[in-house]
Biopython code that builds the backbone (N, CA, C, O; Angstrom):
import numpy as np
from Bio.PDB.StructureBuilder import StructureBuilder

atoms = [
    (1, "UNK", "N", (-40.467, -64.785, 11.097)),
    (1, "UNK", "CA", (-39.291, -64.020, 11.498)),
    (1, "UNK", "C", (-38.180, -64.229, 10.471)),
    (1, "UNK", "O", (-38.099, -65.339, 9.945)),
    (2, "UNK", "N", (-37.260, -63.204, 10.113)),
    (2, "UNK", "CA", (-36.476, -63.390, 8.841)),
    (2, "UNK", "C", (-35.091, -63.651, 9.544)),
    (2, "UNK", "O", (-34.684, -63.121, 10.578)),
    (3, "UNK", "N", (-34.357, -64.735, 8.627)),
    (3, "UNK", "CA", (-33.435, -65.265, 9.256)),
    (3, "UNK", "C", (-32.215, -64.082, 9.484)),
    (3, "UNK", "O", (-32.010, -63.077, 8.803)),
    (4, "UNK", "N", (-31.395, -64.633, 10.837)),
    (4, "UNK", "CA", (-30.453, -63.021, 10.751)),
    (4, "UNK", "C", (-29.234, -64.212, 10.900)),
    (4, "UNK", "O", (-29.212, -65.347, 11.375)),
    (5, "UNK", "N", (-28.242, -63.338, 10.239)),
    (5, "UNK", "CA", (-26.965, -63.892, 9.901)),
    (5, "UNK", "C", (-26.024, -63.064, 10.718)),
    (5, "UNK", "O", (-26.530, -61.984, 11.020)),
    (6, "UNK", "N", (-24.794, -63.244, 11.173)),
    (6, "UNK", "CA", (-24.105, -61.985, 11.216)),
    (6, "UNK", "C", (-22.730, -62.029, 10.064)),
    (6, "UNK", "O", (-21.553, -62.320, 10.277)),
    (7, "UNK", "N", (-23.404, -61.629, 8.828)),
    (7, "UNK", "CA", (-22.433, -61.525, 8.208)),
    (7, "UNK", "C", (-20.932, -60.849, 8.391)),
    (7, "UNK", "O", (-19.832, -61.183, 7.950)),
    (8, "UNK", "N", (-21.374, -59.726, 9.255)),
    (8, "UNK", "CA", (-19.891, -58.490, 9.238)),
    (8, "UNK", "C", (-19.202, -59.659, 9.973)),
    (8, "UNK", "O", (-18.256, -59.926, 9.233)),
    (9, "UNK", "N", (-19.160, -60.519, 11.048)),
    (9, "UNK", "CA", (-18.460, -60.861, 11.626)),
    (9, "UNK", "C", (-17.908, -62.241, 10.899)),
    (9, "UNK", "O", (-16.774, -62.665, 11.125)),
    (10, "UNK", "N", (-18.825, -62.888, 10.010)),
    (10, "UNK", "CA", (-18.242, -64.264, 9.210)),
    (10, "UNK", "C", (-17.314, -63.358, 8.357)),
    (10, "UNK", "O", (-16.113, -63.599, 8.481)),
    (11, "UNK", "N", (-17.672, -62.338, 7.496)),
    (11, "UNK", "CA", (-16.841, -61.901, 6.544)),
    (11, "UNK", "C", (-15.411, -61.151, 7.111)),
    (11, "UNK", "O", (-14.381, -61.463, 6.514)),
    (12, "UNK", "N", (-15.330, -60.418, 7.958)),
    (12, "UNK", "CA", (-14.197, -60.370, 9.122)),
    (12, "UNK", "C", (-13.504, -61.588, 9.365)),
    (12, "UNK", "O", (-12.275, -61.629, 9.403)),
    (13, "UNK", "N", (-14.244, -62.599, 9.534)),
    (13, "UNK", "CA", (-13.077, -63.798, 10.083)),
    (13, "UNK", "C", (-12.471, -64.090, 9.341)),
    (13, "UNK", "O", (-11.255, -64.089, 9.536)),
    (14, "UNK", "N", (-13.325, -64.721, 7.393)),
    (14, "UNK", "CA", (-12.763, -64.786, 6.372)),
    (14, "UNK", "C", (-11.937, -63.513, 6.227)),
    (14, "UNK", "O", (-10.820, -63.796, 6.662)),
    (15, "UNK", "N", (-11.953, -62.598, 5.934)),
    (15, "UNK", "CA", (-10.710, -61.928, 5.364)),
    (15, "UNK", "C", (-9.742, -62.514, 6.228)),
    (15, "UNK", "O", (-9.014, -63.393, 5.766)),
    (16, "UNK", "N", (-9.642, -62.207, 7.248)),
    (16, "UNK", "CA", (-8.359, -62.527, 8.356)),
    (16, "UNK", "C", (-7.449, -63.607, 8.238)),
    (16, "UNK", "O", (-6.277, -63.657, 8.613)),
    (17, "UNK", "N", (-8.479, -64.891, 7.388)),
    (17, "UNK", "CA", (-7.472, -65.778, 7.079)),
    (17, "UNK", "C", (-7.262, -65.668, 6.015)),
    (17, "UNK", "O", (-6.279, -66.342, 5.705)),
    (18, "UNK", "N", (-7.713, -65.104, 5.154)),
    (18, "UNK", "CA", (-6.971, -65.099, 3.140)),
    (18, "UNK", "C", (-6.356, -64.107, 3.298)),
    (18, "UNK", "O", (-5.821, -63.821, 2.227)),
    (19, "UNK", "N", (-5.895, -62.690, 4.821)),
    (19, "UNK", "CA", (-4.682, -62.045, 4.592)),
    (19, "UNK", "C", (-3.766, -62.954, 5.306)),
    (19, "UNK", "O", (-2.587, -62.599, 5.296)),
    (20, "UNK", "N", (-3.980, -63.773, 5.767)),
    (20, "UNK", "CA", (-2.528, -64.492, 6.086)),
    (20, "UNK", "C", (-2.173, -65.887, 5.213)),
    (20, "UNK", "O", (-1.278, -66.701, 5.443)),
    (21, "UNK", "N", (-3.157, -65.891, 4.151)),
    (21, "UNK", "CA", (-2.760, -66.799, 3.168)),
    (21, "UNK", "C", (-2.376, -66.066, 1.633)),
    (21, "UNK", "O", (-2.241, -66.468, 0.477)),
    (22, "UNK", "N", (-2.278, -64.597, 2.439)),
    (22, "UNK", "CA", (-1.168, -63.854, 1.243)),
    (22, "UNK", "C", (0.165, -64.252, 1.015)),
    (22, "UNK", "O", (0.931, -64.479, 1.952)),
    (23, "UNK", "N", (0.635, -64.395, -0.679)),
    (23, "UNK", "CA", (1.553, -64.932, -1.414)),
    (23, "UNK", "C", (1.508, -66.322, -1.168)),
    (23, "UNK", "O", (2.658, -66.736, -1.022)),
    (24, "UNK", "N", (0.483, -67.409, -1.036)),
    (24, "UNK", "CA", (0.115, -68.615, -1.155)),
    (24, "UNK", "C", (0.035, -69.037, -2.586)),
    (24, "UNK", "O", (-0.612, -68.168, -3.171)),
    (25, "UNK", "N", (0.423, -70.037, -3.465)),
    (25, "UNK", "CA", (0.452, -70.344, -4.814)),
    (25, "UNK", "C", (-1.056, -71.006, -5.261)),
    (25, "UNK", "O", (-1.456, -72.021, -4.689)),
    (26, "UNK", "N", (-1.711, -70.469, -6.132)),
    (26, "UNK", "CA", (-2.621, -70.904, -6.682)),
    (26, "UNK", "C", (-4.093, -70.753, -5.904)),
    (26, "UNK", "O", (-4.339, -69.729, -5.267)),
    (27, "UNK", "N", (-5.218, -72.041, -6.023)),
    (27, "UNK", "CA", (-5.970, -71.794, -4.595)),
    (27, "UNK", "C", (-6.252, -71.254, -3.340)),
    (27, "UNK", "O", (-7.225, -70.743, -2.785)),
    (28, "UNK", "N", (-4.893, -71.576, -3.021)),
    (28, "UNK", "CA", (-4.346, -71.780, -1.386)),
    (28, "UNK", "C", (-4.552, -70.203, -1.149)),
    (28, "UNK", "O", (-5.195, -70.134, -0.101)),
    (29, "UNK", "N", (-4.280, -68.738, -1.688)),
    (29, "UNK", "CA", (-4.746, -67.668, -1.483)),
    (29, "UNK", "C", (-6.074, -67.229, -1.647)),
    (29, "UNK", "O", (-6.585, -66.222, -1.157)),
    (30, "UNK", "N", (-6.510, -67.949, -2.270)),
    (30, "UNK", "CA", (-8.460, -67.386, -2.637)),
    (30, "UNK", "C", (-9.188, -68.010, -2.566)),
    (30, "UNK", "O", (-10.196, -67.489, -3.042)),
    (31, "UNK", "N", (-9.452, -69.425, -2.046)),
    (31, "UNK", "CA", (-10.327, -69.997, -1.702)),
    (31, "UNK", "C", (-10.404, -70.067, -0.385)),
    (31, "UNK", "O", (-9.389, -70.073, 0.312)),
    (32, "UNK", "N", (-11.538, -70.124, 0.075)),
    (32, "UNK", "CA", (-12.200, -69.678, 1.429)),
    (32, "UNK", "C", (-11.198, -71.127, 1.909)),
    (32, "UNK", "O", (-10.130, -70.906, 2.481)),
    (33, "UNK", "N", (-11.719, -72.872, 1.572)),
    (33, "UNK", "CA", (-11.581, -73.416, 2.084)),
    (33, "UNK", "C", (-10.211, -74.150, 2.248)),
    (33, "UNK", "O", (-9.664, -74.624, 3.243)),
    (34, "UNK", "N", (-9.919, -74.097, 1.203)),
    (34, "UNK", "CA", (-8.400, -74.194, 0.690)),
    (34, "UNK", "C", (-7.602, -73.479, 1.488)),
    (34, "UNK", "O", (-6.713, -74.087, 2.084)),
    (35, "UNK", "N", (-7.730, -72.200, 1.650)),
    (35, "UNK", "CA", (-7.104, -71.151, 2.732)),
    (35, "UNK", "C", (-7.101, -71.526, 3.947)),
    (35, "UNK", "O", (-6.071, -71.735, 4.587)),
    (36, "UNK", "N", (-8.277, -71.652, 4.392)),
    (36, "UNK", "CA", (-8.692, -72.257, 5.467)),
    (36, "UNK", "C", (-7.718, -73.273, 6.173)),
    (36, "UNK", "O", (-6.870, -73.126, 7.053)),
    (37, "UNK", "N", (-8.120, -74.262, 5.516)),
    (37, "UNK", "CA", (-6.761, -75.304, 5.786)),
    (37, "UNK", "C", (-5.062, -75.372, 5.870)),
    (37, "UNK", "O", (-4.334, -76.111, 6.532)),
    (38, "UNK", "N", (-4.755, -74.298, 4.927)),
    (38, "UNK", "CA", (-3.308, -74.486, 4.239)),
    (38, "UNK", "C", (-2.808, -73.379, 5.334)),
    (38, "UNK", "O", (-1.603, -73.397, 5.584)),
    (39, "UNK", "N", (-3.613, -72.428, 6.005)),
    (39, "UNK", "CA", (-3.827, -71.142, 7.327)),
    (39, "UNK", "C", (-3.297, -72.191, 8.464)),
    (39, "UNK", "O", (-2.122, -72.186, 8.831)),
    (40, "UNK", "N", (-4.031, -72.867, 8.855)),
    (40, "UNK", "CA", (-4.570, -73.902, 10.133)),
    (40, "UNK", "C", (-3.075, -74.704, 10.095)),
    (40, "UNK", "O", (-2.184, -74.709, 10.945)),
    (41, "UNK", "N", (-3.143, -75.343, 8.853)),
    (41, "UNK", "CA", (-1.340, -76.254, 8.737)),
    (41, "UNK", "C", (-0.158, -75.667, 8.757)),
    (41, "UNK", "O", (0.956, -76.185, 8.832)),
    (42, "UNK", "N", (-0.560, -74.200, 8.662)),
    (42, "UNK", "CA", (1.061, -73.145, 8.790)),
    (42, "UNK", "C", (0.991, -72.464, 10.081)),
    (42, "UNK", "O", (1.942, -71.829, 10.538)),
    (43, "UNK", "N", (-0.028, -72.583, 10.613)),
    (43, "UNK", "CA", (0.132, -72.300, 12.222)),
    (43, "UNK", "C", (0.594, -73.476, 13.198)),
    (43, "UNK", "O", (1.237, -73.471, 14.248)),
    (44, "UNK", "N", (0.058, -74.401, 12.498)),
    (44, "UNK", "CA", (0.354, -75.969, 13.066)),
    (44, "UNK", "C", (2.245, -76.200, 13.176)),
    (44, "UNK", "O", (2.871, -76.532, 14.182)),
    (45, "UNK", "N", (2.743, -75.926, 11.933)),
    (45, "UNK", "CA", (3.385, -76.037, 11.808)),
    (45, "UNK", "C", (5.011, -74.952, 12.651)),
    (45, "UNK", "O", (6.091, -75.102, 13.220)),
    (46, "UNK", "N", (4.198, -74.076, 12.214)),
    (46, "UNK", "CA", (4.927, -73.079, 13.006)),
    (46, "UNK", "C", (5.457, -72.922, 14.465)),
    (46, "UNK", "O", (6.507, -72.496, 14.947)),
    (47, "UNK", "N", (3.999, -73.575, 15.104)),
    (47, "UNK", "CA", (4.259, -73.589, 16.916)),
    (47, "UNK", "C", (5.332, -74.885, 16.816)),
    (47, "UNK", "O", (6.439, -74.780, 17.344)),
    (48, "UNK", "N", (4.954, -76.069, 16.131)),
    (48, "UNK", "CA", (6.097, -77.455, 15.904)),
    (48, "UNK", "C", (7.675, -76.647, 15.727)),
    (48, "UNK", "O", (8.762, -76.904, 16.245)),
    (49, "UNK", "N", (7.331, -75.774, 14.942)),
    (49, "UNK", "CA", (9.188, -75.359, 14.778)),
    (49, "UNK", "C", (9.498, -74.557, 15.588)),
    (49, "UNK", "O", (10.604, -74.019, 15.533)),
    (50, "UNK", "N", (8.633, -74.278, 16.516)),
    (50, "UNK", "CA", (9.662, -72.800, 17.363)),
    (50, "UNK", "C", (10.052, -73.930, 18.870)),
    (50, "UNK", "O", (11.192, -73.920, 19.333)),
    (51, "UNK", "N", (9.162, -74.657, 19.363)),
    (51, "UNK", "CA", (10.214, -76.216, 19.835)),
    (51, "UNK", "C", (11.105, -76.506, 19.236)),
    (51, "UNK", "O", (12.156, -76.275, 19.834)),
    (52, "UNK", "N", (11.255, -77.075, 17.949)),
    (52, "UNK", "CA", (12.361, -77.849, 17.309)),
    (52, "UNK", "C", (13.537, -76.916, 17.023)),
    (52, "UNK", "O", (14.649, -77.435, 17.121)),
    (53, "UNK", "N", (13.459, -75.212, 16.578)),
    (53, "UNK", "CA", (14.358, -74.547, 16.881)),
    (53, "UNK", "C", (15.297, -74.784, 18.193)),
    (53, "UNK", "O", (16.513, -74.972, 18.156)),
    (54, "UNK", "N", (14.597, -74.743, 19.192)),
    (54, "UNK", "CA", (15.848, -75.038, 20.712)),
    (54, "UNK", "C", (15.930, -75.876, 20.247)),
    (54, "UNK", "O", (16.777, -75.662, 19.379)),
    (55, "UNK", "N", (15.535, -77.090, 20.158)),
    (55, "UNK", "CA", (16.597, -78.591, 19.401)),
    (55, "UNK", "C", (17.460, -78.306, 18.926)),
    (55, "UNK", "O", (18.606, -78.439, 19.356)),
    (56, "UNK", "N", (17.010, -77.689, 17.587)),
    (56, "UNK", "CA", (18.256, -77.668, 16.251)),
    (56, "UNK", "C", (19.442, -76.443, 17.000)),
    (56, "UNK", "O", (20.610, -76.358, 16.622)),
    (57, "UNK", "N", (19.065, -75.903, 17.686)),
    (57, "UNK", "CA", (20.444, -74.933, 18.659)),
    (57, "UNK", "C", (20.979, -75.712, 19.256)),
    (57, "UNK", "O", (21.984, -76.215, 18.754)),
    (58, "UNK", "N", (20.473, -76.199, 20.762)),
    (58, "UNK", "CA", (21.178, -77.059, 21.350)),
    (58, "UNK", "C", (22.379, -77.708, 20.620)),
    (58, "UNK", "O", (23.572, -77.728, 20.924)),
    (59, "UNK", "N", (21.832, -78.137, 19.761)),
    (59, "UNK", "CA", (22.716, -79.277, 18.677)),
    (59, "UNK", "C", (24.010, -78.824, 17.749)),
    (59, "UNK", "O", (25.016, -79.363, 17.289)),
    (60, "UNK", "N", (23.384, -77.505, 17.746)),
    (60, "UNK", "CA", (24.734, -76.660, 17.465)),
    (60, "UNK", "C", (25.679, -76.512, 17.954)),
    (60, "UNK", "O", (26.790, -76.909, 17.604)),
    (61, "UNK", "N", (25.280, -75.721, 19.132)),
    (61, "UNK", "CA", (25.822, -75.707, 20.403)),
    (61, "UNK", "C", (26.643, -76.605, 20.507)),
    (61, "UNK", "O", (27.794, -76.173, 20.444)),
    (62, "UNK", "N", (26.541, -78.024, 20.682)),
    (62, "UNK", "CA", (27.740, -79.047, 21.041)),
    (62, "UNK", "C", (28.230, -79.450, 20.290)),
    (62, "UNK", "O", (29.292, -79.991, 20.598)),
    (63, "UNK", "N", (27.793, -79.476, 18.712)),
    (63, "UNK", "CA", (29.038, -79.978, 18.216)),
    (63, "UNK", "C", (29.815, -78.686, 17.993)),
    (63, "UNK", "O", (30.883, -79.108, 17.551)),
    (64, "UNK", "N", (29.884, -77.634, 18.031)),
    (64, "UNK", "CA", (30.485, -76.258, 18.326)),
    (64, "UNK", "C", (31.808, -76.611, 19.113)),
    (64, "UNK", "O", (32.978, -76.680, 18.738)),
    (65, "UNK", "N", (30.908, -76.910, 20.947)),
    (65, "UNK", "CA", (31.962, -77.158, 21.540)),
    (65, "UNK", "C", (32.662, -78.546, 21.512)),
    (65, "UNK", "O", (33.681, -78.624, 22.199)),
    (66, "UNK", "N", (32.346, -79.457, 20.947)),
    (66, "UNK", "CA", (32.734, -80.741, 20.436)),
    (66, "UNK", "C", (34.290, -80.479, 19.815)),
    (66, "UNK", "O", (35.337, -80.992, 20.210)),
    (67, "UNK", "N", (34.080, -79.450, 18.643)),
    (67, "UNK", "CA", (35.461, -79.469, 18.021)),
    (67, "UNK", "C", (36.072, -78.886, 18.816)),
    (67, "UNK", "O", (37.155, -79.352, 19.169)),
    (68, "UNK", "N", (35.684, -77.901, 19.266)),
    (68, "UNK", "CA", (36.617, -76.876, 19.724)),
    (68, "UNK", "C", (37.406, -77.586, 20.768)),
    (68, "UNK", "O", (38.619, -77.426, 20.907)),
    (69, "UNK", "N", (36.455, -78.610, 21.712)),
    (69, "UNK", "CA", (37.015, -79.098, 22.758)),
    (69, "UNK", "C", (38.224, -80.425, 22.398)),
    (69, "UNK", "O", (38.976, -80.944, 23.224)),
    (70, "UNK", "N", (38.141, -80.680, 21.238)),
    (70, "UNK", "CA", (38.869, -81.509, 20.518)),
    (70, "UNK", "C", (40.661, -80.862, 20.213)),
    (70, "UNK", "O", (41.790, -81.353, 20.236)),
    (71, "UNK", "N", (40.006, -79.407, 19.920)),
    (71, "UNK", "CA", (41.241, -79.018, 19.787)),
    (71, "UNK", "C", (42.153, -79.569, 20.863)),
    (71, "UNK", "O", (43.238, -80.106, 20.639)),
    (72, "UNK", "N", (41.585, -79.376, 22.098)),
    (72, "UNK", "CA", (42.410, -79.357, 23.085)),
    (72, "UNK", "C", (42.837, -80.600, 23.998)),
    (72, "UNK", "O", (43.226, -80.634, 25.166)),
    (73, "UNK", "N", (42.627, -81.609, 23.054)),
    (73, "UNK", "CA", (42.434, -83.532, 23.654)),
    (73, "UNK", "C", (41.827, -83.465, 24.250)),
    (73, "UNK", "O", (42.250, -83.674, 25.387)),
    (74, "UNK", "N", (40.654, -83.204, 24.162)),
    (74, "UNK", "CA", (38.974, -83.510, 24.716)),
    (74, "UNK", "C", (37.701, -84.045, 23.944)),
    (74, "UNK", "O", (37.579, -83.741, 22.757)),
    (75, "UNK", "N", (36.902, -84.701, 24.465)),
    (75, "UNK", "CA", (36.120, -85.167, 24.103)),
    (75, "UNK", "C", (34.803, -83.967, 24.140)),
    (75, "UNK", "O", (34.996, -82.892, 24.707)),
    (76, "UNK", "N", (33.965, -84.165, 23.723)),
    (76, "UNK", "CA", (33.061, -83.117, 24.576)),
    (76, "UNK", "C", (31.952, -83.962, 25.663)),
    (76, "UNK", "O", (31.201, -83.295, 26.375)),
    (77, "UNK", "N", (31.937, -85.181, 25.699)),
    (77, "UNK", "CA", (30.948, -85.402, 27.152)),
    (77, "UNK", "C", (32.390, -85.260, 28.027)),
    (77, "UNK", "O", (32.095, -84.842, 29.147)),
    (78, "UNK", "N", (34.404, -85.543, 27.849)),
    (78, "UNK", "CA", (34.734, -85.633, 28.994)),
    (78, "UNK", "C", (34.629, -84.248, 29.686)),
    (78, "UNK", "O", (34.691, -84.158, 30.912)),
    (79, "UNK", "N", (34.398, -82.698, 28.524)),
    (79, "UNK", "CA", (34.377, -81.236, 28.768)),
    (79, "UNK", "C", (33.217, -80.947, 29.430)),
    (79, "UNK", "O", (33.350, -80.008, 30.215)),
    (80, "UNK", "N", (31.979, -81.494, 29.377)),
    (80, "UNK", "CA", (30.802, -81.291, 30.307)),
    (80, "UNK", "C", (30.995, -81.975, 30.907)),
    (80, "UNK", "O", (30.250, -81.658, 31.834)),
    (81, "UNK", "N", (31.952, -83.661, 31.505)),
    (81, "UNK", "CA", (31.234, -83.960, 32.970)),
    (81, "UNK", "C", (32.266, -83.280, 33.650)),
    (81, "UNK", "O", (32.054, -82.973, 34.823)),
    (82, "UNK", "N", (33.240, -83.017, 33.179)),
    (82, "UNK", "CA", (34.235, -82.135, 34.382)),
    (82, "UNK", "C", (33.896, -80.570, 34.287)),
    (82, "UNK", "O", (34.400, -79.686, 34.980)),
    (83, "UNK", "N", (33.248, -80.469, 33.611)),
    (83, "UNK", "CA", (32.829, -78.775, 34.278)),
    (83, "UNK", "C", (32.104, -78.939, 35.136)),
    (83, "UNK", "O", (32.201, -78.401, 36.239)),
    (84, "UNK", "N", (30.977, -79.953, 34.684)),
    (84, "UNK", "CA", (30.171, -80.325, 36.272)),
    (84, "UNK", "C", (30.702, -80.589, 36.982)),
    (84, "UNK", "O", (30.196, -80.252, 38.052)),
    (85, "UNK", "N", (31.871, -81.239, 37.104)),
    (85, "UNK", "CA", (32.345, -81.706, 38.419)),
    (85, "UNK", "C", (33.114, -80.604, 39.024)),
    (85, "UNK", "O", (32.996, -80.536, 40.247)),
    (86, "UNK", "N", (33.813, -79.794, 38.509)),
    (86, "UNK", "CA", (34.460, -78.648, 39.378)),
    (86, "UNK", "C", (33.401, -77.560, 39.915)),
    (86, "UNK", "O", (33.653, -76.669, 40.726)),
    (87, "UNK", "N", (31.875, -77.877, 39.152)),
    (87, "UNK", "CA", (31.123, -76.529, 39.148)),
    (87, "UNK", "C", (31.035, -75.203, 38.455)),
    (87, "UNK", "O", (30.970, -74.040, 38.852)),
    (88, "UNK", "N", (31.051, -75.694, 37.462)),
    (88, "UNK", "CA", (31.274, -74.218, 36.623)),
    (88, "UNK", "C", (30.337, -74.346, 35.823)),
    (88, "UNK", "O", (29.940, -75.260, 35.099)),
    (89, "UNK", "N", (29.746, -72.410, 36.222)),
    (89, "UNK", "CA", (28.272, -72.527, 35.606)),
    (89, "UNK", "C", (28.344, -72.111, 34.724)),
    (89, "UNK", "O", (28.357, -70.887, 34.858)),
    (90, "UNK", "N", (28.448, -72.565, 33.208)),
    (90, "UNK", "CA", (28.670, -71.652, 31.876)),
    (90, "UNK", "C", (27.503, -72.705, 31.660)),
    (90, "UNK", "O", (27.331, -73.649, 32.431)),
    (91, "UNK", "N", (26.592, -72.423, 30.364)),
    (91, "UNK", "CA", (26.063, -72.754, 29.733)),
    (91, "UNK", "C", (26.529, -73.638, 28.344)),
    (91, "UNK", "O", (27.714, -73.519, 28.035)),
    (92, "UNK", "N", (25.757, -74.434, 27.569)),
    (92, "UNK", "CA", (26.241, -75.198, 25.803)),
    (92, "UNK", "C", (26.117, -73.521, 25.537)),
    (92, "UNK", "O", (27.304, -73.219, 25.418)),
    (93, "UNK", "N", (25.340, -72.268, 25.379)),
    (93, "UNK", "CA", (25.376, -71.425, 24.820)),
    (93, "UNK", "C", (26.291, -70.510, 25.124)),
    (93, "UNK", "O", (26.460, -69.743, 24.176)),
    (94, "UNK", "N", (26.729, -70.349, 25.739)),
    (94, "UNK", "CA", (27.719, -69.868, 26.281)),
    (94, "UNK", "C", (29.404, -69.882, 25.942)),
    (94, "UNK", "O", (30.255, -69.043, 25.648)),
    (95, "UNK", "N", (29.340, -71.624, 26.209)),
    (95, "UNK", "CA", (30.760, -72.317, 26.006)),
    (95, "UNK", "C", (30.828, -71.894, 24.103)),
    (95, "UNK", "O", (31.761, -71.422, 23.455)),
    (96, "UNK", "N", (29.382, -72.321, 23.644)),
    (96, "UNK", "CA", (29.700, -72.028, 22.059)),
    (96, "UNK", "C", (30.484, -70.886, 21.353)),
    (96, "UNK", "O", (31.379, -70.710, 20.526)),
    (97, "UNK", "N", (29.690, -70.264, 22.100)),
    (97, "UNK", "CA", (30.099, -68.774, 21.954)),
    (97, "UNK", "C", (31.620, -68.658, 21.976)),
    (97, "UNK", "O", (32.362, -68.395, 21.030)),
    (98, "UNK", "N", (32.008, -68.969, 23.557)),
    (98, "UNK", "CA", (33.587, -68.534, 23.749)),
    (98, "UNK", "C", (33.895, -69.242, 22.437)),
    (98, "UNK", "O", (34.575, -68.587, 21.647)),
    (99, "UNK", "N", (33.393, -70.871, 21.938)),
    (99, "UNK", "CA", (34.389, -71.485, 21.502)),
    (99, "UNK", "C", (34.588, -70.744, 19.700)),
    (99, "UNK", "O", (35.658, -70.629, 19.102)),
    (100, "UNK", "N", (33.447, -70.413, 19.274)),
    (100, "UNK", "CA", (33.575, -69.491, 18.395)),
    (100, "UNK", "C", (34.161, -68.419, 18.364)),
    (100, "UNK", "O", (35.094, -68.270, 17.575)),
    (101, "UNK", "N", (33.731, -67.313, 19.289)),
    (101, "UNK", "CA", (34.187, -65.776, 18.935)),
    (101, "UNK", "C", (35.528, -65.582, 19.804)),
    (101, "UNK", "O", (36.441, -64.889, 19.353)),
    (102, "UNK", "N", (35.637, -66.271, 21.186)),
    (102, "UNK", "CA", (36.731, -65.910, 21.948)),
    (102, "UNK", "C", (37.496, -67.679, 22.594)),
    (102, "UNK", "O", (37.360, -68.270, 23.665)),
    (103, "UNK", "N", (38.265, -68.006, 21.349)),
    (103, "UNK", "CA", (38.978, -68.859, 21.558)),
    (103, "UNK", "C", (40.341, -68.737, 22.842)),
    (103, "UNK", "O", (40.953, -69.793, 22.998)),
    (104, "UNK", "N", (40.624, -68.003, 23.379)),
    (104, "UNK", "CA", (41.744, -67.991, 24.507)),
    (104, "UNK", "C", (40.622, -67.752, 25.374)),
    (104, "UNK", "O", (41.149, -67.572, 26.472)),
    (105, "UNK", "N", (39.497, -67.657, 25.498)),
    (105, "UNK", "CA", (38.740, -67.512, 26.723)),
    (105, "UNK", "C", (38.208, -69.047, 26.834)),
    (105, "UNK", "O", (38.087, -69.444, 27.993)),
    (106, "UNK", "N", (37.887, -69.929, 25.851)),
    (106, "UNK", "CA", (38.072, -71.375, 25.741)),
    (106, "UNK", "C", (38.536, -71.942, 26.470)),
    (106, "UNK", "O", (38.190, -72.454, 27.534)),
    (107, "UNK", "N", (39.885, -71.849, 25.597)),
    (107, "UNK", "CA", (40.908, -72.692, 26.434)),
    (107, "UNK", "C", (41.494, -72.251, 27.701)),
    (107, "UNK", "O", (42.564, -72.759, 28.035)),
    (108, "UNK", "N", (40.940, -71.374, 28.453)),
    (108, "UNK", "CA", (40.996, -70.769, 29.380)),
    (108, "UNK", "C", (40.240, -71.971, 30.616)),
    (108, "UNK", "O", (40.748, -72.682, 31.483)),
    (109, "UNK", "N", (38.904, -71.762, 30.191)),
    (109, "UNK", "CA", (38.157, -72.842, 30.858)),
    (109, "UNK", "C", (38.481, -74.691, 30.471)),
    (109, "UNK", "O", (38.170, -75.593, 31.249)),
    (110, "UNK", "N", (38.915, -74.828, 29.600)),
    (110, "UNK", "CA", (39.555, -76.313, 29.461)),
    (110, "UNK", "C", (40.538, -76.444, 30.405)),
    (110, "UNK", "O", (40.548, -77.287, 31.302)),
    (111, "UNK", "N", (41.612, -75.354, 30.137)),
    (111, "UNK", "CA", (42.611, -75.632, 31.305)),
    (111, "UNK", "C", (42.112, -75.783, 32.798)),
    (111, "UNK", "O", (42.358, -76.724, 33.553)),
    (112, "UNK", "N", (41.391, -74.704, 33.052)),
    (112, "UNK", "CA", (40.543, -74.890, 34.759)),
    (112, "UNK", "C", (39.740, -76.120, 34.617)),
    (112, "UNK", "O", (38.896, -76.296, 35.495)),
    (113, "UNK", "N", (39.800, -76.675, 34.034)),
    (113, "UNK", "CA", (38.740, -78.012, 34.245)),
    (113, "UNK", "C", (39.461, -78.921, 34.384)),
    (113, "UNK", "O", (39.350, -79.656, 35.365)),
    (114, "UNK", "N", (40.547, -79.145, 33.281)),
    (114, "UNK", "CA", (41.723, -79.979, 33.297)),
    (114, "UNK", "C", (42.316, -80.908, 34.693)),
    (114, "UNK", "O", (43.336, -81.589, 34.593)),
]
sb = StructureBuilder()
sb.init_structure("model")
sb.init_model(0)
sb.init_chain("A")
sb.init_seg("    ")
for serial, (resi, resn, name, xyz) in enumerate(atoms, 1):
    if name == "N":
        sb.init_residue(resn, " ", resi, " ")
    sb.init_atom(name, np.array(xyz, "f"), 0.0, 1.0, " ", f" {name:<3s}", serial, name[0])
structure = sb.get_structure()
C-alpha cells in the first residue's frame, strides 16, 4: 500500500504561519522552523501584553488622578478612600478623564468628597 500524506493540509498550515511571520528579519520569515517558533513566541507574547495593557492603564489612571488630586491638597489614596466613603461611583477611568479633559468637573467631585 503506498504511503498517503496529506500534503494540501501540512502545506496550508505552513503557509499560515510564514504569512504571519511576514516582515520578520532574516530566517525568522522563511524558514519553516525558525518561523515556527518566532510565530508561537509572538502569540505568546501578545496574549502576556493585552493583560499587562490593563496594568500599564490602571497605572496611568492614578498617577493622572494623583496630580490632579494634589492640585487640590490631596493625596490620591486620601481621594479614593473618601469617595468610597461618601459612595461615589466614578471609576480610576473616569476620574482620569475628568482630571485631564474636564478639570472644573474635578474639582467639582473633590469638593463633594471634601
Amino acid at each position: 500500500m503506498p504511503r498517503s500524506v496529506n500534503a494540501v493540509a501540512s502545506r496550508a498550515r505552513r503557509k499560515k504561519v510564514l504569512a504571519r511571520a511576514k516582515g520578520y528579519f532574516g530566517r525568522r520569515k522563511n524558514v519553516w522552523t525558525v518561523a515556527k517558533n518566532t510565530v508561537e513566541k509572538g502569540l505568546l507574547y501578545a496574549y502576556e501584553h493585552r493583560k499587562m495593557k490593563k496594568r500599564d492603564y490602571r497605572g496611568l489612571w492614578i498617577v493622572r488622578i494623583n496630580a490632579a488630586a494634589r492640585e487640590h491638597g490631596m493625596s490620591y489614596s486620601q481621594l479614593i478612600g473618601k469617595i468610597h466613603a461618601k459612595g461615589v461611583v466614578l471609576n480610576r477611568k473616569v476620574l482620569a478623564d475628568l482630571a485631564m479633559n474636564h478639570p472644573a468637573a474635578f474639582a467639582a467631585v473633590v469638593q463633594k468628597v471634601k
